[in-house]
Backbone bond lengths (Angstrom), bond angles and torsions (degrees), N, CA, C in turn:
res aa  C-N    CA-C-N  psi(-1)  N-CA   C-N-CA  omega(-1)  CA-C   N-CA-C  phi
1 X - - - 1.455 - - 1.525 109.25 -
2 X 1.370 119.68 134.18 1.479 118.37 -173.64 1.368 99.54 -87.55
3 X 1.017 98.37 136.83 2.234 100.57 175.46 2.013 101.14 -97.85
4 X 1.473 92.86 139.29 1.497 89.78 168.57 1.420 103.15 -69.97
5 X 1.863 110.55 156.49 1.180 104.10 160.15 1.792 117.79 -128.75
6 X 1.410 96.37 60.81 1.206 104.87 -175.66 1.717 111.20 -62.71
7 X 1.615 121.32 166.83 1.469 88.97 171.30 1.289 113.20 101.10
8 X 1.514 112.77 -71.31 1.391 114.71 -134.48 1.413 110.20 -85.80
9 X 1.766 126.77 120.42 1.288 132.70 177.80 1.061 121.14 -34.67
10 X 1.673 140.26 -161.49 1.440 158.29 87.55 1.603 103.17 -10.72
11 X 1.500 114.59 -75.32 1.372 121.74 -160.35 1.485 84.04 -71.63
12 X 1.091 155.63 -29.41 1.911 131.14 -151.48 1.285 89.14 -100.28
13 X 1.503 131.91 -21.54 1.523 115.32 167.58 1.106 133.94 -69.44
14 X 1.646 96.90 -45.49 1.616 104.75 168.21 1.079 123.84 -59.35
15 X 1.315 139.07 -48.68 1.186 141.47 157.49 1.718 116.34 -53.90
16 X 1.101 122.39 -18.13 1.444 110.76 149.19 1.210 133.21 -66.42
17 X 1.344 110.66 -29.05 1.319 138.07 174.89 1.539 112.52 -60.18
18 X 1.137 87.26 -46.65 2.163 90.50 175.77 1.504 101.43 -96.49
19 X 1.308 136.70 36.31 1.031 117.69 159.64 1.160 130.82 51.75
20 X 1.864 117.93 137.29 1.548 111.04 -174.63 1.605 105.18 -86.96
21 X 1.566 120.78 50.07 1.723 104.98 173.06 1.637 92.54 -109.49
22 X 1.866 100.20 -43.22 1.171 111.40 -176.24 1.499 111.35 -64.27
23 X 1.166 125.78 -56.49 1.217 126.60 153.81 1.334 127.10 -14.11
24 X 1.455 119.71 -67.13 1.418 117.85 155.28 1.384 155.14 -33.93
25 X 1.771 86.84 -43.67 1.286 96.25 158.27 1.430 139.57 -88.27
26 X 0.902 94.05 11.09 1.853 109.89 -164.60 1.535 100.57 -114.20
27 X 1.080 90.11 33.36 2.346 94.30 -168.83 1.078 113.02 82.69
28 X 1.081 141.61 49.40 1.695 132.03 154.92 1.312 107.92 -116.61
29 X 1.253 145.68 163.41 1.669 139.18 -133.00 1.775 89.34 -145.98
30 X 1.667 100.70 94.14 1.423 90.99 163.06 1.690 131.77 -25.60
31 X 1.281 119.15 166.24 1.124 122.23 164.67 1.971 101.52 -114.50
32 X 1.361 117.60 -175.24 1.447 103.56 175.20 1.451 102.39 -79.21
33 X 1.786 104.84 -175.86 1.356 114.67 -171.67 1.378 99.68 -98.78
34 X 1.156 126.49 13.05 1.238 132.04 168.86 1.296 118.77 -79.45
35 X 1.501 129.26 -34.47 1.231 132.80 159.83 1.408 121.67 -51.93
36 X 1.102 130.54 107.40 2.141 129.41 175.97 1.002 102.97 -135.09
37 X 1.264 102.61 155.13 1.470 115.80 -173.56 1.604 93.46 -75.77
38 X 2.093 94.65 165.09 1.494 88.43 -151.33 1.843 87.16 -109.49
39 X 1.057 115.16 30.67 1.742 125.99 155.65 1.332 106.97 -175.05
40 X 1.336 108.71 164.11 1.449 126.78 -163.95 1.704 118.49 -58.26
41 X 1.398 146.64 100.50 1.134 119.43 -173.14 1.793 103.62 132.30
42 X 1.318 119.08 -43.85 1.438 115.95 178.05 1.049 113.92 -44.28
43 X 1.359 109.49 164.41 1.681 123.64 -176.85 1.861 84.17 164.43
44 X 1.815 81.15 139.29 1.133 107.75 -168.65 1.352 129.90 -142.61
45 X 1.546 145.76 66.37 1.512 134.14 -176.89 1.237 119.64 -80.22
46 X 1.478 109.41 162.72 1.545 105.98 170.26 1.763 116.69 143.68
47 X 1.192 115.33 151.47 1.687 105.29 -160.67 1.631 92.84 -75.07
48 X 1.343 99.86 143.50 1.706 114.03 154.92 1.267 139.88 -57.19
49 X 1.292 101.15 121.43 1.877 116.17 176.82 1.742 101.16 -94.40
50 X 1.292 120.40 117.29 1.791 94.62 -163.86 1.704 80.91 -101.06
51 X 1.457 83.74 173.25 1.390 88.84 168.47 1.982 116.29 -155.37
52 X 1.073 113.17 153.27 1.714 107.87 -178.89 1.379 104.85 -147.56
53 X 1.459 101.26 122.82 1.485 128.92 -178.66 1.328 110.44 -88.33
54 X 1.594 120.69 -178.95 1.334 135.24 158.79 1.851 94.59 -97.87
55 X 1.424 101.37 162.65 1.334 124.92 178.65 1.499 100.45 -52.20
56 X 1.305 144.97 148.49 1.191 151.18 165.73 2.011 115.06 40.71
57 X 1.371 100.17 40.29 1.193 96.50 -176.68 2.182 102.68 -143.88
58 X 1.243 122.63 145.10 1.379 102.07 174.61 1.540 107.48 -117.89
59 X 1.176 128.63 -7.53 1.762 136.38 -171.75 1.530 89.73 3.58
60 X 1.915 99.37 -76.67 1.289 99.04 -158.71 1.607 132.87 -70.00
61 X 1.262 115.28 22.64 1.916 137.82 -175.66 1.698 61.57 -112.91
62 X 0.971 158.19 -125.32 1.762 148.50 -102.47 1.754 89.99 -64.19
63 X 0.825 130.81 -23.48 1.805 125.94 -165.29 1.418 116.62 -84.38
64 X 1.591 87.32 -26.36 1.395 100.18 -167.58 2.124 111.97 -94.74
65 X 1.304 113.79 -28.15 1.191 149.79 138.51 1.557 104.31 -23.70
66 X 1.090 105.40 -70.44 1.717 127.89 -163.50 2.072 97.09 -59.63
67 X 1.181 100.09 -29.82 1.569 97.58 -163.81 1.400 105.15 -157.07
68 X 1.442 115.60 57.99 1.204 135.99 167.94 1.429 107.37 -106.42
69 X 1.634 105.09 143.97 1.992 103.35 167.66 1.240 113.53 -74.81
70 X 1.443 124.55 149.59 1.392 128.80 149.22 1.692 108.45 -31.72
71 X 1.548 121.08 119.85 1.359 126.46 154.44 1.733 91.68 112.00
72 X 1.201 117.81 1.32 1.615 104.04 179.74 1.422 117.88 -91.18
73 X 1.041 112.55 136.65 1.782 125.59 170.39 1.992 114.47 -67.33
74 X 0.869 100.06 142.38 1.580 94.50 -174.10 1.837 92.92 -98.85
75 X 1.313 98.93 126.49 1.775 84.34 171.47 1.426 105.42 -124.51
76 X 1.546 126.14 140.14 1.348 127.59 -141.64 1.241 120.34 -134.77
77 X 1.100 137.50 105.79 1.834 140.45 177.04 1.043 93.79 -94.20
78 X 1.338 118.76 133.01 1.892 125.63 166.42 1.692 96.22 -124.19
79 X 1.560 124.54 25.90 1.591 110.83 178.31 1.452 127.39 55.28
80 X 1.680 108.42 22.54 1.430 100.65 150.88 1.717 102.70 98.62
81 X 1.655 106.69 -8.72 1.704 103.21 173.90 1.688 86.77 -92.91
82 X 1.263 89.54 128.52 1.922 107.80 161.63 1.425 126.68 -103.80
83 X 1.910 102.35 -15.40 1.610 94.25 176.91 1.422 120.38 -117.49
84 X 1.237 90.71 53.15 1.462 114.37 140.42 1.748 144.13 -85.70
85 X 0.861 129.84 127.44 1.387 105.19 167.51 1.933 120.19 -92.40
86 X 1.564 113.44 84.28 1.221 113.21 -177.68 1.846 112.44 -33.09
87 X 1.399 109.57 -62.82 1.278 128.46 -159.77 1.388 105.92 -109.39
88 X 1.415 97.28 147.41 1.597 107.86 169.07 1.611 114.46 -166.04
89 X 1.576 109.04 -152.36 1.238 99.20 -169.52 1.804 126.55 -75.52
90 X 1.347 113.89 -2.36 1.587 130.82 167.11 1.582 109.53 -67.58
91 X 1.365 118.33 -46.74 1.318 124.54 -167.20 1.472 106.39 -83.48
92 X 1.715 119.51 -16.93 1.168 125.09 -168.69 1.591 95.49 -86.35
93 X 0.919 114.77 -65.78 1.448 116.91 -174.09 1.721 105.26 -34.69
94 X 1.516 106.59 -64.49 1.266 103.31 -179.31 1.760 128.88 -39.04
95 X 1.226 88.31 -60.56 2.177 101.08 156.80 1.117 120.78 -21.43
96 X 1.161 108.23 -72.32 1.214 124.39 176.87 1.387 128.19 -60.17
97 X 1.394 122.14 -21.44 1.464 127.40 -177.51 1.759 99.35 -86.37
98 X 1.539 105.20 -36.81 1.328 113.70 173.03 1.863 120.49 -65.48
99 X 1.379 103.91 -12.47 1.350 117.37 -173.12 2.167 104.90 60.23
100 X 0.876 105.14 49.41 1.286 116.18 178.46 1.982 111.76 -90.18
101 X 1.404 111.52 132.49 1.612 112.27 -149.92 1.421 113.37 -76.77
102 X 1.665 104.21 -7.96 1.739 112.53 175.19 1.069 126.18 128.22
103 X 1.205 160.57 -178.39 1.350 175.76 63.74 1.322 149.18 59.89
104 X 1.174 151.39 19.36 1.613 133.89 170.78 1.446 132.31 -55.18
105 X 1.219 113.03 106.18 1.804 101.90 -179.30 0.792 101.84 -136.48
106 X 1.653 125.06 137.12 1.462 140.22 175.34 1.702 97.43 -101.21
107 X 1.607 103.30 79.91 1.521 130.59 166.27 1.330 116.44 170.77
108 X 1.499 119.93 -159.39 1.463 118.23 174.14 1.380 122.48 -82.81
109 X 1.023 111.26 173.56 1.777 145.57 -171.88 1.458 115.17 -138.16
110 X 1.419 130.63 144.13 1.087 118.78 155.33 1.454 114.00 -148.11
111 X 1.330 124.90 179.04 1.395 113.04 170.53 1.653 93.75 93.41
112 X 1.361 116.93 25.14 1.480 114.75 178.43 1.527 141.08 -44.00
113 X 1.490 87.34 -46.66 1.340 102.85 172.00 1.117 124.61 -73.72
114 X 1.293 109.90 -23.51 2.204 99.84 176.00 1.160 100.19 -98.07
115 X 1.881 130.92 -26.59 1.574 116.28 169.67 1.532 103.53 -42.67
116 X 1.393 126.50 -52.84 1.627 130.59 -143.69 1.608 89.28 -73.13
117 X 2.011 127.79 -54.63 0.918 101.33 144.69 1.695 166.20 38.29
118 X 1.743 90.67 -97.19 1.819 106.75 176.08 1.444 89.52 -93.89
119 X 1.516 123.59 -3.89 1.551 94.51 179.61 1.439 129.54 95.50
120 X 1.371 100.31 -23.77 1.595 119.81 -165.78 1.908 94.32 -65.98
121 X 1.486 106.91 128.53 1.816 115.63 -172.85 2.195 81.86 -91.23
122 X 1.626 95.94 129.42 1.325 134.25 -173.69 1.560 105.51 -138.61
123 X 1.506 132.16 111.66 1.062 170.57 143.97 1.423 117.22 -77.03
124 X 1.266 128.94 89.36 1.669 133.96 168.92 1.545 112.67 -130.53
125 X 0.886 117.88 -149.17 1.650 139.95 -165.54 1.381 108.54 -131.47
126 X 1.260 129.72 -3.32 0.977 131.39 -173.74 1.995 133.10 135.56
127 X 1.207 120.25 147.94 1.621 113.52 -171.79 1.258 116.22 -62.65
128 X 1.020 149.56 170.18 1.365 155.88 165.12 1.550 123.31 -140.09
129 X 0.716 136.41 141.74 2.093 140.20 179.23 1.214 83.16 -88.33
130 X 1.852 133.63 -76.74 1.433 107.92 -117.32 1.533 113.84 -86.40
131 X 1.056 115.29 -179.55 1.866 109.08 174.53 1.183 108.23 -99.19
132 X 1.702 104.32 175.00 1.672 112.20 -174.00 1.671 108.89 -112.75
133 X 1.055 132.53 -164.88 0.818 153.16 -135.13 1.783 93.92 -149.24
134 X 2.045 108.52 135.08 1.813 97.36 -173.22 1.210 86.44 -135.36
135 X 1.425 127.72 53.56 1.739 133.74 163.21 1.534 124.15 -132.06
136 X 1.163 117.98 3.40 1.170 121.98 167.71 1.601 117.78 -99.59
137 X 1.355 101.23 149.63 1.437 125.65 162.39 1.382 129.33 -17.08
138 X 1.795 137.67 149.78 1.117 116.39 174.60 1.928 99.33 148.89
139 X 1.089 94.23 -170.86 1.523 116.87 -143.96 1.785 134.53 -116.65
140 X 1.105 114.87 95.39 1.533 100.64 -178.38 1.635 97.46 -121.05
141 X 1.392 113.21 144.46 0.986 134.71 167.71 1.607 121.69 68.21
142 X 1.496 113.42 34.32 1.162 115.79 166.85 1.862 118.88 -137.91
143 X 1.096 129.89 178.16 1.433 115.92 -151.79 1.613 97.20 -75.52
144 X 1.774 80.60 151.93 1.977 98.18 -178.18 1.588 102.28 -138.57
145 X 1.130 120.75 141.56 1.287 137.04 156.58 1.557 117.91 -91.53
146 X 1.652 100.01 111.89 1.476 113.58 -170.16 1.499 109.40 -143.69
147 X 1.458 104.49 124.85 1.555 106.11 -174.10 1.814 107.52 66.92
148 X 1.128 122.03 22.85 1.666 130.76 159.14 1.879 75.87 75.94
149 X 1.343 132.44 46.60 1.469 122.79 161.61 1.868 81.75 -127.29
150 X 1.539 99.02 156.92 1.299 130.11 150.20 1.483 117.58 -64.19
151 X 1.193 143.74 160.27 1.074 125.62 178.84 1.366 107.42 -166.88
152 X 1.178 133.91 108.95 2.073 146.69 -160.97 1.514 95.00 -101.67
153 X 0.693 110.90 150.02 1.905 132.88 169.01 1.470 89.01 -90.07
154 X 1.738 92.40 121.19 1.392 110.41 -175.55 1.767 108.26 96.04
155 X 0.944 129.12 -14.33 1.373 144.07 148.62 1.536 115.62 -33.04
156 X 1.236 140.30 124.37 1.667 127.21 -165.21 1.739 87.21 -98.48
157 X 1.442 112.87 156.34 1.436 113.27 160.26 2.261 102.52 -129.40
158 X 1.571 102.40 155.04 1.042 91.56 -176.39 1.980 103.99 -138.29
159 X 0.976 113.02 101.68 1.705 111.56 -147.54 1.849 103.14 -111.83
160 X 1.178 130.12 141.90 1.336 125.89 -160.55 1.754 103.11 -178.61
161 X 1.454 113.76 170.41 1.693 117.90 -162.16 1.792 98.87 -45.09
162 X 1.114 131.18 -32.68 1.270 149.12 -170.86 0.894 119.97 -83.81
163 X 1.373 150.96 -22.85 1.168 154.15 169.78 1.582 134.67 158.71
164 X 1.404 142.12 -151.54 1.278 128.08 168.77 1.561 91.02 -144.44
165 X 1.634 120.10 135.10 1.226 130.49 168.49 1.494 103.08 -113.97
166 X 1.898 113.52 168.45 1.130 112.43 156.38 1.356 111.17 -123.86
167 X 1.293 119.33 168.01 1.547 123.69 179.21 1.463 96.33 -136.34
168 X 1.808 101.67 123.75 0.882 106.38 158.08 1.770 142.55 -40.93
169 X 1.514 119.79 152.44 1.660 96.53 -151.39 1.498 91.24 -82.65
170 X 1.576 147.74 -25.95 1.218 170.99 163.90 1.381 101.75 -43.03
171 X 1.321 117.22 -69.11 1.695 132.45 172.33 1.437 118.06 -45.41
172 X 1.133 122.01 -13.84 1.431 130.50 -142.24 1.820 95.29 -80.23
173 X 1.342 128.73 -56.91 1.332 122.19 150.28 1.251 122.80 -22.01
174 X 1.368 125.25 -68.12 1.147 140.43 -140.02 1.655 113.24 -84.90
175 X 1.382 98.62 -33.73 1.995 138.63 169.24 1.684 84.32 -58.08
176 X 0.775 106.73 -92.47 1.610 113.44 -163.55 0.834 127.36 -42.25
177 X 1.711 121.30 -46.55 1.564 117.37 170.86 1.718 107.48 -49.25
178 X 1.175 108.03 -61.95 1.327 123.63 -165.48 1.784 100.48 -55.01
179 X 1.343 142.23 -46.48 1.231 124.95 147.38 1.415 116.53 -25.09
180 X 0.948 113.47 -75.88 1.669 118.43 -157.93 1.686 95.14 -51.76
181 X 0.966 134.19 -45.92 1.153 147.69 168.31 1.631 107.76 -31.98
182 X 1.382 104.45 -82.42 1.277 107.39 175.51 1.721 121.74 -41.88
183 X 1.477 103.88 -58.84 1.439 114.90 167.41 1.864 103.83 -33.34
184 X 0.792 107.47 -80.35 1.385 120.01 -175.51 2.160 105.14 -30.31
185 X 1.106 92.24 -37.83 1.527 86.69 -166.85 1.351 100.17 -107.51
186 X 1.166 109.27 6.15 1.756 100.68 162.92 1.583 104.53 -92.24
187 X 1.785 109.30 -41.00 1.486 92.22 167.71 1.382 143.87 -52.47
188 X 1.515 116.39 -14.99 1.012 127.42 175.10 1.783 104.82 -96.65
189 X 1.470 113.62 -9.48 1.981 95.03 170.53 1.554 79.29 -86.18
190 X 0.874 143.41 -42.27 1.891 122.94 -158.56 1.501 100.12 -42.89
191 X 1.631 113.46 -84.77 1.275 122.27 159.42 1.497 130.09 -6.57
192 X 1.258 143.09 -26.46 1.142 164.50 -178.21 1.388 102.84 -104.54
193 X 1.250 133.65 -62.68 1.514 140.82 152.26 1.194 124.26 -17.64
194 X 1.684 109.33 -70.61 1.543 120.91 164.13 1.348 125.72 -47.41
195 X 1.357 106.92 -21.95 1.668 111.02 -176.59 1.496 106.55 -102.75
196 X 1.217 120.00 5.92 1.343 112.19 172.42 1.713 130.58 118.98
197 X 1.534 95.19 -16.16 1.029 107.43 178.03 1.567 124.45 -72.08
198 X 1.714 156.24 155.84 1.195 156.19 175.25 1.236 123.32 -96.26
199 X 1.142 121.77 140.88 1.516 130.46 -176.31 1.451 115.64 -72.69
200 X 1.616 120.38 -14.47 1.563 105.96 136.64 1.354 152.14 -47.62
201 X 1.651 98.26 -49.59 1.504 127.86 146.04 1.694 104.20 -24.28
202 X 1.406 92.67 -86.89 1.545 92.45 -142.22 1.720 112.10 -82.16
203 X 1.622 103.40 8.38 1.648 109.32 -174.44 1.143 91.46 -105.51
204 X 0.974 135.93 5.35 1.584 140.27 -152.90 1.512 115.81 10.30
205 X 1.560 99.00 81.73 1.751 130.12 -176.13 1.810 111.90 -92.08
206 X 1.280 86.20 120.08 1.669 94.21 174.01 1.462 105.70 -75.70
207 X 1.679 127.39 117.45 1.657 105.63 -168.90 1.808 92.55 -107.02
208 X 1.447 120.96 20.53 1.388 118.60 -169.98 1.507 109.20 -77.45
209 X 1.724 105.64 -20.83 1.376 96.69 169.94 1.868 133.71 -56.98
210 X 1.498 91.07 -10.77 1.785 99.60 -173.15 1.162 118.06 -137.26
211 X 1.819 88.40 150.49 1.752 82.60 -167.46 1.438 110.84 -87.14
212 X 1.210 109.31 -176.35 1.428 94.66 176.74 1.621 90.35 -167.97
213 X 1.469 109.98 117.72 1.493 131.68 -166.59 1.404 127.15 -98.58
214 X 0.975 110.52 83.14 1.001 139.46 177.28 1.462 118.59 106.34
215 X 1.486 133.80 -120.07 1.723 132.40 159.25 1.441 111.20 -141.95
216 X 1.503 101.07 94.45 1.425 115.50 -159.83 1.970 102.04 -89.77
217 X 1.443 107.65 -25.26 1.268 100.28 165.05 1.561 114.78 -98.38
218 X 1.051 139.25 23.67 1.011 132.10 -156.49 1.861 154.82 38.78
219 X 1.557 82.79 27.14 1.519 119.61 -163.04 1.677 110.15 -124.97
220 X 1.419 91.16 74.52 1.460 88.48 -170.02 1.701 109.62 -93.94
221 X 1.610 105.27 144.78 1.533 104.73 -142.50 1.792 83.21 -99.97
């Protein structure tokens, strides 16, 4: 599936580019593993627009839509109702005309198949049928708890087959170097790998904790 890449910076590529594992590890603050993309192929960077709903209602995902920058991620508290479907293919279109960078919601989605479709990268908890409700109360641009992370407007998120991290908006320098970094020195354990060397070796792994019965690879040490 081709993903649009409307939106998307210098920095939201590069940092796509290193991936949200590396990302993670280099200081960026998982989100849970409950968050997946909501078809095969998404990936998503870009600073946070947060947002906080009422239970079974999205008003404030259309408000936030309405007056979002080109390249922003929507990041989303709906209070813990999941069978809903906040988003779908009305709100997608709109996104997208706005060139807006995509999605995190800790709830439903629906309309999967034509989001995957336009391409638009969608991160939830799961699908939902029913609809919401666009009269209740709620929240753009102040702090949300999503995926057991905190989450500030202006906050970077970096989301991929592996997971969704955030980077602090302050950190955001500091995140990145230290990726590239890492990247860099994993390319050089591959290299070492390929030539023969073991990831005991070069992680420097104590293997005395385990037994190991008899010589099941045929590499008896």
């Amino acid at each position: 599936m081709e993903q649009s890449a409307l939106g998307r910076s210098p920095q939201a590529a590069d940092l796509l580019e290193l991936g949200a594992a590396t990302v993670g590890e280099a200081g960026g603050r998982p989100m849970s593993s409950r968050l997946r993309p909501a078809w095969p192929g998404a990936r998503l960077c870009g600073p946070a627009l947060t947002v906080r709903c009422s239970p079974g209602d999205n008003l404030p995902i259309h408000v936030a839509v309405a007056r979002a920058a080109a390249g922003a991620v929507l990041v989303v508290s709906v209070g813990g109702d999941e069978e809903h479907g906040y988003w779908g293919e009305v709100l997608t279109t709109a996104a997208m005309a706005s060139a807006l960078g995509g999605l995190v919601i800790e709830g439903g989605v629906r309309d999967v198949a034509a989001v995957a479709g336009l391409g638009f990268p969608v991160f939830s908890t799961r699908t939902a049928l029913a609809g919401t409700t666009k009269t209740e109360r709620g929240e753009v641009g102040g702090p949300v708890d999503v995926g057991g992370v905190s989450v500030s407007f202006g906050d970077w998120l970096v989301a991929d087959h592996d997971g969704v991290v955030v980077i602090g908006g302050r950190d955001l320098p500091t995140v990145t170097e230290a990726s590239h970094a890492r990247a860099q020195k994993e390319r050089e354990l591959f290299g070492e790998l390929r030539a023969g060397r073991t990831t005991l070796e070069l992680l420097v792994l104590d293997p005395s904790p385990v037994d190991v019965l008899g010589d099941p690879g045929g590499k008896a040490q």
